[in-house]
N, C-alpha and C positions, 0 to 999 in steps of 0.2 A: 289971831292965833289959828293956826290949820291944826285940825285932826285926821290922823292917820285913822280910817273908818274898817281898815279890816285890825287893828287891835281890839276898833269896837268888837267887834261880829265874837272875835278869837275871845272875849268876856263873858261874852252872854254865852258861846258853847263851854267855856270850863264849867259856868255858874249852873249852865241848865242841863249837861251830860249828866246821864244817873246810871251808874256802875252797879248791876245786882249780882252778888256772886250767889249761887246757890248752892254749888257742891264745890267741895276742894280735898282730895285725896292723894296718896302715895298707894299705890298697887302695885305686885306682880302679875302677870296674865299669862297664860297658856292656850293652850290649841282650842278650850272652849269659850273665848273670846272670837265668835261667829258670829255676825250679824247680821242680815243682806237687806238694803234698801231702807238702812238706818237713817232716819231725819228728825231731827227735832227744832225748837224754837225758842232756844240758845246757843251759844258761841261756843266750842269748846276749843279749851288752851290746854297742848300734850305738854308735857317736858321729858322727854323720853333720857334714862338714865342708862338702858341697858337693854341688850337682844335687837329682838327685828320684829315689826309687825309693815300690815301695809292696807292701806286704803284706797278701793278703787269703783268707780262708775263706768259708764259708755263712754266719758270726755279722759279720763286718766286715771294715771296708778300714781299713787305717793306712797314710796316707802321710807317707813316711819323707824329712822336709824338713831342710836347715840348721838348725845351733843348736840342736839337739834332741837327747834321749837319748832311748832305748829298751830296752824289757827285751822279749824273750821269750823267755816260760817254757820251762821241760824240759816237754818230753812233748805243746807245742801245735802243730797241723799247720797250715801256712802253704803259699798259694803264693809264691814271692820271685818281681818282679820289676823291671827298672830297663831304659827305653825308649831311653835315652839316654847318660845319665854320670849316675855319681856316686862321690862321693869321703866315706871312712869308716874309722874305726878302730872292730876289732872284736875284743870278749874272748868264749870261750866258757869257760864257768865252773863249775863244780857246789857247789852249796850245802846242807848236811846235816850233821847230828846220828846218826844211824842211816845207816851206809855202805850206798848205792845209793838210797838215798831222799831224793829233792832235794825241799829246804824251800820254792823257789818254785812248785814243780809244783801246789803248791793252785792257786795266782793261774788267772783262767781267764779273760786277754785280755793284748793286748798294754798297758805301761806306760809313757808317753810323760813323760818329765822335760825341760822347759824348759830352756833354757840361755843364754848370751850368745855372742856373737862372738867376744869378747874371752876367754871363758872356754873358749874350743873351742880357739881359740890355745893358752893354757897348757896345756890337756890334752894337746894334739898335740907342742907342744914337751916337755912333761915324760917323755911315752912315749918318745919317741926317745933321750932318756937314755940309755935302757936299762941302769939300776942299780938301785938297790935302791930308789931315790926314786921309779921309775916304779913300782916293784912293787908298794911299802906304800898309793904312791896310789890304785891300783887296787882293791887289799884294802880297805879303808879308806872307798872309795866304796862298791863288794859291800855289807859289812859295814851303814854304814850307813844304805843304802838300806831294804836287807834288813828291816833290824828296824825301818823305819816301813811296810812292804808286809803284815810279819807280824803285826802287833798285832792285825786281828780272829782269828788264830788259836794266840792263846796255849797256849789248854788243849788242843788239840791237840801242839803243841812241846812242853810239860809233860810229855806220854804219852811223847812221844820221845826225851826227858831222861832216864826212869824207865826205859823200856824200854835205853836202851843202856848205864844202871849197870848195871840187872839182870845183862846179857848181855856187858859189854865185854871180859872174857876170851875168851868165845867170838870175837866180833867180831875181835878180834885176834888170834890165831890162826888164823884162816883169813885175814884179809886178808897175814901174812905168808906162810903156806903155801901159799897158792891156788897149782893147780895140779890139771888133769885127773882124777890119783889120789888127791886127798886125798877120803876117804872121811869119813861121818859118826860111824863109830865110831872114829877116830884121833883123832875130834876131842872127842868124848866121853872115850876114853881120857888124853887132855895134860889134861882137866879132871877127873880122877877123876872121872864122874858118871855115871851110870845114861843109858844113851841113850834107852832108853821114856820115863823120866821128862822128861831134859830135851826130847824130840822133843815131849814132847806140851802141855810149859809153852812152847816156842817158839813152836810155832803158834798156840797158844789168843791169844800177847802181841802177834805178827807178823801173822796169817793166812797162814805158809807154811810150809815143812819147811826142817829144816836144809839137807839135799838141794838144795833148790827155790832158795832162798837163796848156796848153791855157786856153782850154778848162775848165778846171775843175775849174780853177780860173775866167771864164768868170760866168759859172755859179755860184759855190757861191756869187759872187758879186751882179749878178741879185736877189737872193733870199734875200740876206740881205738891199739890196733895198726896194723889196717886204715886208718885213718883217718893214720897217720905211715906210710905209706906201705909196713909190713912185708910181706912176699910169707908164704903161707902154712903152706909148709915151717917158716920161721922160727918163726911163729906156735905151729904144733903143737910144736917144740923147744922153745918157750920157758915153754907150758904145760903138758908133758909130757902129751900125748895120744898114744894107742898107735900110731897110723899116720896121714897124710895125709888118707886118705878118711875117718876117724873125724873127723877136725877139723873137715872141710867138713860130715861130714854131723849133726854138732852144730850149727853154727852155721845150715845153713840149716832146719833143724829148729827152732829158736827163733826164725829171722829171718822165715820164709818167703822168701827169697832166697839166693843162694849169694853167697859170699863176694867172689869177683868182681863180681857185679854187686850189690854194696855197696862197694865202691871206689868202683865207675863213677859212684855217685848220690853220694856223700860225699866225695872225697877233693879235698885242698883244692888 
């Protein structure tokens, strides 16, 4: 009996993709929809129903018209703006195999999908729902957009397949324990495993330290905190950091900003 080994691969990316929607809205916007040098570290998906708005850097302009979908990427810096009106439903998403590493962040321009009138209608009515029909719809678009945007980079996802078997105890254990003092030998210690050893099979697989990695997951969480509105007392109780000005002064140490004034730019 022959197996076709890429239906393998095409299993274990349905089984191992993890889809995080985080915000999903219907908005009108006008001329104080200004932003310049706007980046963050999720996907966002427009579904523009109405007016004009347009997005642009030093590489291009996309103007953001009716009947139109768009994707941009995590991690691409944009100015937003909209002169006038305009009317939009909008998901901001994260998409990944390896937690904190989004699968769109390769793509390196904005991704404009055609639409109909008619088809903007059903979207709009199906979202308002708001049951499980708008949800899977949502998913389901993600999804499989996703894996026609990703096909020139298979063998890349392949690495990121292998890498989170390799690691998905770790992975997991720290996505449940994250918190300020979860230390790398705790986390070495729940795997029974040599911390030299695995420290130095992590990076060579990752390019990072377990540490560094903590890390990187302590901060996006703070930020998506920030970003729901949490005040920062909260914050630091909730990721068990030793005092207030330890919390602030992590975060603005990775941000180059204080926490405050990542509200003021981000908060919706």
């Amino acid at each position: 009996m022959e197996i076709n080994y890429n239906f393998v691969h095409l299993n274990d990316l349905c089984n191992l993709l993890n889809i995080k929607i985080s915000h999903m809205f219907h908005r009108t916007l006008d001329e104080k929809w200004h932003f310049d040098n706007h980046c963050n570290d999720y996907n966002r998906l427009y579904y523009i129903l109405d007016g004009h708005g347009y997005l642009y850097n030093e590489n291009e302009r996309v103007d953001l018209v009716p009947n139109n979908i768009y994707i941009i990427p995590a991690y691409s810096s944009y100015n937003y703006r909209c002169d006038e009106y305009m009317e939009q439903i909008f998901v901001h998403f994260k998409l990944s195999i390896i937690p904190n590493k989004d699968l769109l962040a390769k793509l390196d321009r904005i991704i404009t999908i055609p639409s109909t009138k008619d088809k903007m209608k059903e979207i709009k009515n199906t979202f308002y729902k708001e049951n499980i029909t708008s949800t899977v719809f949502c998913q389901n678009f993600i999804r499989d957009i996703s894996f026609k945007l990703l096909e020139p980079y298979a063998e890349e996802i392949d690495d990121d397949i292998e890498t989170f078997k390799k690691y998905k105890d770790l992975y997991r254990y720290i996505g449940i324990n994250l918190s300020a003092q979860l230390s790398v030998a705790e986390v070495c210690k729940h795997l029974c495993c040599s911390q030299t050893y695995i420290g130095r099979q992590f990076k060579a697989d990752t390019g990072k330290t377990i540490k560094a990695y903590i890390q990187d997951l302590l901060l996006e969480k703070m930020k998506q905190l920030l970003q729901a509105n949490y005040s920062l007392q909260k914050i630091s109780n909730e990721l068990k950091f030793n005092d207030l000005s330890y919390c602030s002064k992590f975060f603005t140490k990775q941000m180059g900003i204080t926490p405050r004034e990542y509200m003021k730019k981000h908060i919706l």
